[in-house]
C-alpha positions as CSV (number, residue, x, y, z in Angstrom):
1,X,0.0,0.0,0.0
2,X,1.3,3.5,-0.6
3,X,2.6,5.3,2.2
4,X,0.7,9.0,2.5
5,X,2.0,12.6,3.9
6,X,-0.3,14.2,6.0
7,X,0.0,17.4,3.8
8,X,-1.5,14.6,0.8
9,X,-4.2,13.4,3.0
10,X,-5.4,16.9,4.3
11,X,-6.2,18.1,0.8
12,X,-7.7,14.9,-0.4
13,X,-11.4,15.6,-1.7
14,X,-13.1,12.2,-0.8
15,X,-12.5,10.2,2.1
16,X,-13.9,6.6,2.8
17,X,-10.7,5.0,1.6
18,X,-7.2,2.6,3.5
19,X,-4.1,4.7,3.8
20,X,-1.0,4.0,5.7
21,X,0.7,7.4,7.6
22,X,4.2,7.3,9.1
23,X,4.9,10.8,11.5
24,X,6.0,11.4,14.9
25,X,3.6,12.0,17.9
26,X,2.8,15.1,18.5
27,X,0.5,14.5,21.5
28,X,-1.7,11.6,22.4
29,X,-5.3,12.5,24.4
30,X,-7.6,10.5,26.7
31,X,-5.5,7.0,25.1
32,X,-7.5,7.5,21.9
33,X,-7.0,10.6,19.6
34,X,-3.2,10.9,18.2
35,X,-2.5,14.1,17.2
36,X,0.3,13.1,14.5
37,X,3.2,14.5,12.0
38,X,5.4,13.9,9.0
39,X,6.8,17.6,8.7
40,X,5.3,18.1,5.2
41,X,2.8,19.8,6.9
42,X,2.0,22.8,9.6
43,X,-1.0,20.6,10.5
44,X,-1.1,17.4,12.4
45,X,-3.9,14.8,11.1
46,X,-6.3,12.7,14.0
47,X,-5.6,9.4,14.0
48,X,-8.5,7.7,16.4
49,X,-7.8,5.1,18.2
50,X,-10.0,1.7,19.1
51,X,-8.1,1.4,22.7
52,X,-10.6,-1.7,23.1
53,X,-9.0,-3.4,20.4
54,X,-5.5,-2.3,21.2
55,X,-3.6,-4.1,23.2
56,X,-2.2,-1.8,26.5
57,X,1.7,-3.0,26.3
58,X,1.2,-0.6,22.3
59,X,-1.0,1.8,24.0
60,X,1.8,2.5,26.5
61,X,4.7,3.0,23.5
62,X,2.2,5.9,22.2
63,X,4.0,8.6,23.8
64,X,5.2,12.1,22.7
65,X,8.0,11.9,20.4
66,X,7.4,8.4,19.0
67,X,7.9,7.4,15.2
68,X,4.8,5.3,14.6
69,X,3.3,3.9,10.9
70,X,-0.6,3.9,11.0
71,X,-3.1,2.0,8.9
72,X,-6.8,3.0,8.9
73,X,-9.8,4.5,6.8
74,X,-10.0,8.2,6.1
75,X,-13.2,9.4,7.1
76,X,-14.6,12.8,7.4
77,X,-13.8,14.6,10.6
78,X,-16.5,14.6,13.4
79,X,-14.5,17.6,15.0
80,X,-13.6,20.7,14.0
81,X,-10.1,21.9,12.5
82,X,-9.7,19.6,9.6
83,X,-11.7,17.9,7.0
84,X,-10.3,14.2,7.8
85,X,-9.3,12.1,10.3
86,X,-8.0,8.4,10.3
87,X,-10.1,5.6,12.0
88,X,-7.0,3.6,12.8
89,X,-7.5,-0.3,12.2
90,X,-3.1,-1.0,13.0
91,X,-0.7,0.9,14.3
92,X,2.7,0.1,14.6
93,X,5.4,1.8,16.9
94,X,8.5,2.6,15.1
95,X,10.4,4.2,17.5
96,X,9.8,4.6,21.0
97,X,10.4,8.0,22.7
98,X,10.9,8.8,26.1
99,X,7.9,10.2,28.0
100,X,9.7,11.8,31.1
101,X,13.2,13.5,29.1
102,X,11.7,14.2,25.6
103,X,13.4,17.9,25.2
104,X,10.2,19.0,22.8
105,X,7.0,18.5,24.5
106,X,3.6,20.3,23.9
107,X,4.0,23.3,25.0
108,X,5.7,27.2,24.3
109,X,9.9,26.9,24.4
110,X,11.8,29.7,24.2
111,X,13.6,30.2,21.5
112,X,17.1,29.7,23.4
113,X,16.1,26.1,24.7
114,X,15.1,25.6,21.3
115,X,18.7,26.2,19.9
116,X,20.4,24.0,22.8
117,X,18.0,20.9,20.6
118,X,18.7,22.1,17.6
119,X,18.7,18.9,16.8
120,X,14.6,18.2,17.3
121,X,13.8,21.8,17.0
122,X,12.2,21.6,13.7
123,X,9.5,19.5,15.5
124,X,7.8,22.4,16.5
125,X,5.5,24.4,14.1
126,X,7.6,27.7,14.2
127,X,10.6,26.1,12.8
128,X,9.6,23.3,10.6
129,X,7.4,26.9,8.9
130,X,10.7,28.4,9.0
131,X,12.6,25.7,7.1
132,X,10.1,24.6,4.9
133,X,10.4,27.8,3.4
134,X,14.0,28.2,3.6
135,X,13.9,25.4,1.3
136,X,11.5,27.0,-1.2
137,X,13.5,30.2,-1.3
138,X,16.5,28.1,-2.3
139,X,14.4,26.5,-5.0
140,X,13.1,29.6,-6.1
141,X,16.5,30.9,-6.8
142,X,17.8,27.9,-8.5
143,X,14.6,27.9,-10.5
144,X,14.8,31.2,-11.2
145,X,18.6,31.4,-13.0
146,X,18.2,28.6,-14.5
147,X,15.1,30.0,-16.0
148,X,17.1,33.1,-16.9
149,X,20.1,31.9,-18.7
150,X,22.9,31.5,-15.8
151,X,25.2,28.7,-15.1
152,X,25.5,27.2,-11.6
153,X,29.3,26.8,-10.2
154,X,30.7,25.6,-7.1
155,X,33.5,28.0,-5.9
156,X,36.4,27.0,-3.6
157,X,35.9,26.6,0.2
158,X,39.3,26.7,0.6
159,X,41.2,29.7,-1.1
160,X,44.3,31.6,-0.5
161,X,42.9,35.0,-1.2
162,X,40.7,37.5,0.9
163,X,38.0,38.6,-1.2
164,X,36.6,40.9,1.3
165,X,40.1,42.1,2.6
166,X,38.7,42.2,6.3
167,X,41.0,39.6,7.3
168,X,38.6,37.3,9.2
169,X,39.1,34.2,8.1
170,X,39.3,30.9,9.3
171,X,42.9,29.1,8.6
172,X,42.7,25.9,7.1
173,X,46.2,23.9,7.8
174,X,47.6,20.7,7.8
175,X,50.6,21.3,10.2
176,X,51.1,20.2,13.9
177,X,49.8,22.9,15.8
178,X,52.0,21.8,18.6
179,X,55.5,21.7,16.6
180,X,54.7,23.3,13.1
181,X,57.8,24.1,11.1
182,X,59.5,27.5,11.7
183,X,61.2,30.3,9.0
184,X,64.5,31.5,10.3
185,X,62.5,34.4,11.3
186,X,60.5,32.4,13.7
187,X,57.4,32.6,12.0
188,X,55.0,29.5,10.6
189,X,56.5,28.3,7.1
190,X,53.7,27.7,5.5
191,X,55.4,26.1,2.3
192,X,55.5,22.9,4.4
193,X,51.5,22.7,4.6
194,X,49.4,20.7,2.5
195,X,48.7,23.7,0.1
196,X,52.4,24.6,-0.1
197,X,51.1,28.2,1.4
198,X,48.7,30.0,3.7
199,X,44.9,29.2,3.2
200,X,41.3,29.5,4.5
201,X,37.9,29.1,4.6
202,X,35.9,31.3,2.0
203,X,34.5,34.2,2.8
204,X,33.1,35.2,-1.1
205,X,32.6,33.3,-3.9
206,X,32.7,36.4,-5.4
207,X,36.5,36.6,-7.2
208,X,36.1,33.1,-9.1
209,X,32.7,34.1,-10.3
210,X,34.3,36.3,-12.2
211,X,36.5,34.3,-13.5
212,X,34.1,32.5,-14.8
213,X,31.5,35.2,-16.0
214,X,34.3,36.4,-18.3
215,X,33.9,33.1,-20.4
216,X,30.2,31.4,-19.3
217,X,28.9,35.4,-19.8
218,X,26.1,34.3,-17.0
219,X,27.2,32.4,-13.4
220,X,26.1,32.2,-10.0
221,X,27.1,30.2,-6.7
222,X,24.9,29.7,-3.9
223,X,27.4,28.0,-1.1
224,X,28.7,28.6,2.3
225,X,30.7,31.1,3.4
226,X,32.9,31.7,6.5
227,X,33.5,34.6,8.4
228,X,36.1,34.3,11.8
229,X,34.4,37.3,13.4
230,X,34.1,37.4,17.0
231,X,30.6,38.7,17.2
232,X,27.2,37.4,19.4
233,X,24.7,39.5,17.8
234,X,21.5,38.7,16.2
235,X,22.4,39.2,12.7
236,X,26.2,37.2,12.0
237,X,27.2,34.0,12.1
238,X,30.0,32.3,11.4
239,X,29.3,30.1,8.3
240,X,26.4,30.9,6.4
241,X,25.1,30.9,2.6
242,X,25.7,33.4,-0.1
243,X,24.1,33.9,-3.7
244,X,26.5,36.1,-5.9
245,X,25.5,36.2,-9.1
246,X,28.0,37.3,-12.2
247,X,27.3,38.7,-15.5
248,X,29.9,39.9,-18.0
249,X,28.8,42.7,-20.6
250,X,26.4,44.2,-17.8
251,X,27.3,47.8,-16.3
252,X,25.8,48.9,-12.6
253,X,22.2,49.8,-14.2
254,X,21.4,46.3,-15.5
255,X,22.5,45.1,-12.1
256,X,19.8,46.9,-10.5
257,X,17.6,45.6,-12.9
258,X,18.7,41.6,-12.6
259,X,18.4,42.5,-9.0
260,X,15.3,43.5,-8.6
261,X,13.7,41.3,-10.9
262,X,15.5,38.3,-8.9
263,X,14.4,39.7,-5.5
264,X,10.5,40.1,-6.7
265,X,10.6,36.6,-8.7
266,X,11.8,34.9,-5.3
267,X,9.5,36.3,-2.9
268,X,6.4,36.0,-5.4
269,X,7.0,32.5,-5.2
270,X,6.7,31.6,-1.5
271,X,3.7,33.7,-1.3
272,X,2.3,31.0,-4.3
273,X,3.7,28.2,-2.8
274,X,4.0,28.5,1.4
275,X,0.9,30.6,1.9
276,X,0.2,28.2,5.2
277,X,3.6,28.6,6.3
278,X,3.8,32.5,5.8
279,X,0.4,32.8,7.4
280,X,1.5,30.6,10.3
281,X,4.5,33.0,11.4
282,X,2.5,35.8,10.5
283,X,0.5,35.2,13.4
284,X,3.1,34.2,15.2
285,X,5.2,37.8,14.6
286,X,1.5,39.4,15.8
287,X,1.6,38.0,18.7
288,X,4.8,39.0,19.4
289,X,4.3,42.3,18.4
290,X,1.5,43.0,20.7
291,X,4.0,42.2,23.7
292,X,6.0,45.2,22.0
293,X,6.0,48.9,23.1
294,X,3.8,50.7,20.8
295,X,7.0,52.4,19.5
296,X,9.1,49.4,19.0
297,X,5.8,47.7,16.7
298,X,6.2,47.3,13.2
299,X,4.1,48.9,10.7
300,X,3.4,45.9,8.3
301,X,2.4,42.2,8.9
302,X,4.7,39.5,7.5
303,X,2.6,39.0,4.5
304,X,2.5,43.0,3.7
305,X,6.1,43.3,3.9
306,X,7.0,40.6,1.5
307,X,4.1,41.6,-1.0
308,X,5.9,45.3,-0.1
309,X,8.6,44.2,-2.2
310,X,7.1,42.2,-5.0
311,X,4.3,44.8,-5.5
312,X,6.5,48.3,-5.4
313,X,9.0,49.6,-7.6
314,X,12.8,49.8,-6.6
315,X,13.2,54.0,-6.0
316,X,17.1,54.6,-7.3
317,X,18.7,56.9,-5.1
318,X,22.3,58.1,-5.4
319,X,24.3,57.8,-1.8
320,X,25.0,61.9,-2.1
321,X,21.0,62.2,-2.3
322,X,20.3,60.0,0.7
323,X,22.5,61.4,2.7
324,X,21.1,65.1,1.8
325,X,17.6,63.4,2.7
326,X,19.3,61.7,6.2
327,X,21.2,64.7,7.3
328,X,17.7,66.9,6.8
329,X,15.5,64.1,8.2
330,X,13.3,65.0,11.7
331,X,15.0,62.1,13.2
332,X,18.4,63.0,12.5
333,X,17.8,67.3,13.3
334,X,16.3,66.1,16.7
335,X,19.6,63.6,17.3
336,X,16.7,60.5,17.2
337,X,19.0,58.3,15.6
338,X,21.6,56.3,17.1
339,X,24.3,57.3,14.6
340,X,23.5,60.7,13.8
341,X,24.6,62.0,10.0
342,X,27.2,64.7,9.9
343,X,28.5,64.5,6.7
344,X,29.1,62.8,3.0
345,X,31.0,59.8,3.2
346,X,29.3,58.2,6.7
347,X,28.9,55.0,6.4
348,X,25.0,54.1,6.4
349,X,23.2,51.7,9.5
350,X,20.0,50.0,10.0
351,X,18.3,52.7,11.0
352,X,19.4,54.9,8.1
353,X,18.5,52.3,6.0
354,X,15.0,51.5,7.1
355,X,14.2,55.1,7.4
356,X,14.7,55.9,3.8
357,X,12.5,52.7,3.0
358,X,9.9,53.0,5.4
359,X,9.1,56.6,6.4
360,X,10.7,58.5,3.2
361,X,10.3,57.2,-0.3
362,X,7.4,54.0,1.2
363,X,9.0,51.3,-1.3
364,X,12.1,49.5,-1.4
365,X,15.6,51.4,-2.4
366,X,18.7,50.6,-4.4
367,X,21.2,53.1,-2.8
368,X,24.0,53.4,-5.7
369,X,27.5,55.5,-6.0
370,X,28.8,54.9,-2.4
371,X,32.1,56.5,-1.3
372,X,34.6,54.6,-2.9
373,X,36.3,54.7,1.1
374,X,33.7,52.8,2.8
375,X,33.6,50.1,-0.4
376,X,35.5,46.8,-1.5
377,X,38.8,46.8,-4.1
378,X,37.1,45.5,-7.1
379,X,34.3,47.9,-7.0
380,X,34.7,50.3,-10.8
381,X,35.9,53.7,-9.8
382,X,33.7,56.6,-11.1
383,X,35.2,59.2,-13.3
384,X,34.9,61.7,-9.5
385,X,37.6,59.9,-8.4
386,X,35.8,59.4,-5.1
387,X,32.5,57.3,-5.8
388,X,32.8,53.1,-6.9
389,X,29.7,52.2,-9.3
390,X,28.0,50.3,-6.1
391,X,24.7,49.6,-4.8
392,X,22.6,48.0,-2.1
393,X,19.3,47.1,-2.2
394,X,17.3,48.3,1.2
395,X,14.1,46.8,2.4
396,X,11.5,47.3,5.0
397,X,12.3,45.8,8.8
398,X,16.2,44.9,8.0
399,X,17.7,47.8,6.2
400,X,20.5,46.4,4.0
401,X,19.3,43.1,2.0
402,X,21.6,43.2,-1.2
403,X,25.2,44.3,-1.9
404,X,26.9,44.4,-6.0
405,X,29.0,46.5,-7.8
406,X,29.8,47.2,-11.4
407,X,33.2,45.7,-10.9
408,X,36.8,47.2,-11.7
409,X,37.4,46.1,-15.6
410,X,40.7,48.4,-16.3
411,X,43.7,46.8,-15.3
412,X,45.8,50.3,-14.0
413,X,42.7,51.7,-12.1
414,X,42.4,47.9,-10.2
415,X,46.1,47.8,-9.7
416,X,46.6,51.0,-8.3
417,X,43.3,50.8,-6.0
418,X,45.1,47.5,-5.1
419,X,48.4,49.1,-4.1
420,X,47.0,51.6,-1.8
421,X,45.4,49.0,0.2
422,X,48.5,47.1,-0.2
423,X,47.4,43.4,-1.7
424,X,49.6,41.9,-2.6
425,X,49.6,41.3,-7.0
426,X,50.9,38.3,-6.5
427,X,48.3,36.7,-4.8
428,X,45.5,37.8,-7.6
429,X,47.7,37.8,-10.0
430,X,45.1,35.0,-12.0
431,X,42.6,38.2,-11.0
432,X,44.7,41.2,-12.7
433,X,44.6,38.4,-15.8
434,X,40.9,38.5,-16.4
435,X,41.8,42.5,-17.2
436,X,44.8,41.6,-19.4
437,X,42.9,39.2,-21.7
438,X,40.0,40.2,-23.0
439,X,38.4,42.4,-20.5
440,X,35.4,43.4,-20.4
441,X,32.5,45.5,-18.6
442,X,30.7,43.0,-15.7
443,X,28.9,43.1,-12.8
444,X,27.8,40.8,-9.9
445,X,25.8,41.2,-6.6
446,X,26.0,38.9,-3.2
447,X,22.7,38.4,-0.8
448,X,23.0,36.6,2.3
449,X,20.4,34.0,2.0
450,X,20.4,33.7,5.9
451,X,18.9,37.3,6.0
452,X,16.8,36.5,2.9
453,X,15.2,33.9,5.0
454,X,15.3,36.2,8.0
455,X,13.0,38.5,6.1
456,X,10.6,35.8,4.4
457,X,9.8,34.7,7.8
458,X,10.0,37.4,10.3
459,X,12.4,35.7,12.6
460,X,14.2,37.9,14.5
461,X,17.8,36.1,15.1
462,X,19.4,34.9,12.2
463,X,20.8,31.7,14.4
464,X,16.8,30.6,14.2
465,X,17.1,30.3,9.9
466,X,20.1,28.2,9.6
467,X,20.0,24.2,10.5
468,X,22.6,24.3,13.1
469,X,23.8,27.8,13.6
470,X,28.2,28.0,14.1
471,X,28.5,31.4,16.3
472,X,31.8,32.4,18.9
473,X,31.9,29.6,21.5
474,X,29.5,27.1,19.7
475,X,29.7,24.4,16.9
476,X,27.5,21.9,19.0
477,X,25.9,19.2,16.3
């Protein structure tokens, strides 16, 4: 007989039929009515027990947490909730569970027990919502590049370069961290590791994308990245995911443009294909709000800020005009903000961000022509001499959501803007090539799908999106 998902059998039209279920307990009432789940569902389906025609040593295994395969006849629901339930005729216990120390029982858990059982976490509705959809969205932007023309490549997790140049990176080595060999100098001689010298974990895919792009015409990756940064707050991790898109022949405006039209097609199709989900946290998020000052309460539901995005426009606005708008604002004249703007060349927050989104132009913004100062190496230098061709994408309730560039395609601008930050030629020296050999106007952007998810489903800590979150003092699982 085929096996069913309860997600199949809660959308079935006719009932009066054998089906065999498999799930986990969820809760089991009065030693007849399980309450059971598979995970392709928010919903649990009612399987009713005979208990007079099962045997107590089975009735006793039915506890929460149990794996269990049920056999019975759908029929239609005599109570209310859902359409069906299942008139069980043989159960089987799969899995026993233990009653007294099972870590997820029914009940409210804070979301910081929650992360100590990781493990059995996404046994509860808030965070098998959250990464049911975390899978769609990763769909979405497969489906959607492929649709599009781009080719999908897997960059190196282990490189020798920082494409970032902030320097926190994880070393990857091979040497005896007890006795490693030593230069004259006394430092580590690194041409004794495995890779003959110094290397790490990723922090971009960005750099080889290129690469590629300058041959392919149209890549992406979508893998983890790695950042050794020493920070506890809601918003970084230490490995997460990246998309970074690459497209040779494009300059910044048709960036914006693949951009925006990747951002909408992603987001339209969660609210097609997770409405339960998305309405499921939405609730949740209201509920939370309400324990909110008034103040501190947002302005949109879940649903209205995703549809916020798909719906609207993207307003382009040059850096130099936002920060005209920012240093004029009410909340910046009456020293509301928490980084107040003094001048050109600050480098934007959150609150900057959201402000511009949510109480000045009312629609998503792509911020473009940022101080080349604040910006990365490879970003194209404007013909000022002080703006890179850059842009971010702002949205409502997290500020910053996208970062690109037109990137650096003339060989002297890139190695001079490479000498004053002194890195090193040699290094990138297969970099400084892609200019030498055929070069060429291209562009790329990188979204942290972490914070992608953090937006699709309202969750407010980014260690809540990821399976099991790496963070300072933590790589449990």
């Amino acid at each position: 007989m085929k096996m069913h998902t309860v997600a199949e059998l809660l959308k079935k039209e006719n009932a009066l039929q054998e089906v065999t279920i498999k799930g986990w307990v969820r809760s089991f009432r009065s030693k007849r009515f399980i309450a059971l789940n598979d995970g392709s569902t928010l919903n649990n389906i009612q399987c009713v027990v005979n208990f007079e025609e099962t045997d107590d040593a089975t009735l006793k295994r039915i506890t929460t947490g149990a794996a269990v395969s049920i056999t019975g006849e759908l029929t239609e629901s005599q109570g209310q909730g859902q359409n069906f339930e299942i008139q069980v005729s043989k159960i089987e216990i799969l899995g026993d569970s233990d009653p007294e120390n099972y870590p997820i029982q029914p009940k409210k858990h804070s979301f910081e027990f929650l992360r100590e059982n990781a493990h059995l976490r996404t046994r509860t509705n808030t965070f098998s919502a959250v990464m049911r959809l975390r899978s769609s969205l990763s769909f979405a932007i497969h489906k959607y590049f492929n649709e599009n023309g781009f080719y999908y490549m897997h960059t190196p997790i282990i490189t020798g370069s920082d494409a970032e140049g902030a320097g926190e990176m994880f070393r990857v080595t091979g040497l005896d961290p007890k006795n490693p060999p030593l230069k004259e100098d006394g430092n580590v001689d690194y041409s004794k590791d495995f890779f003959g010298k110094e290397t790490n974990l990723t922090v971009s895919g960005q750099l080889e994308a290129e690469a590629y792009a300058m041959s392919l015409g149209k890549v992406y990756t979508f893998g983890p990245t790695f950042r050794a940064e020493n920070s506890n707050t809601s918003r970084h991790l230490a490995e997460f995911w990246m998309i970074e898109p690459e497209v040779a022949f494009m300059d910044l405006a048709g960036n914006m443009d693949l951009a925006e039209a990747f951002m909408k097609s992603v987001l339209s199709y969660i609210l097609e294909h997770n409405q339960e989900d998305l309405e499921f946290l939405e609730k949740r998020l209201l509920d939370e709000e309400k324990t909110k000052p008034q103040a501190e309460r947002s302005d949109m539901s879940l649903i209205e800020k995703i549809k916020f995005v798909v719906d609207n426009n993207f307003k382009r606005v040059s850096y130099t005009e936002a920060i005209d708008i920012l240093k004029n604002s009410k909340p910046n004249k009456k020293k509301k903000f928490n980084y107040i703007i003094e001048e050109w060349g600050a480098d934007l927050q959150s609150e900057h961000e959201r402000f511009l989104v949510e109480k000045h132009f009312k629609c998503p913004v792509i911020l473009f022509d940022y101080p080349a100062d604040i910006k990365a190496f490879y970003m194209r230098l404007n013909e000022d001499g002080k703006t890179v061709r850059a842009m971010d994408i702002l949205f409502p309730g997290i500020g910053e959501m996208v970062g690109g560039s037109q990137r650096e395609e003339r060989l002297d601008v890139l190695k001079a803007k490479m000498k004053a930050l002194n890195i090193d030629e040699e290094e990138l020296w297969w970099y400084l090539d892609l200019r030498k050999y055929g070069t060429a106007v291209h562009s790329g952007f990188g979204l942290g799908f972490e914070r992608l998810v953090m937006f699709a489903t309202g969750m407010g800590n980014i260690r809540d999106v990821i399976p099991f979150p790496r963070t300072p003092q933590n790589a449990d699982f």
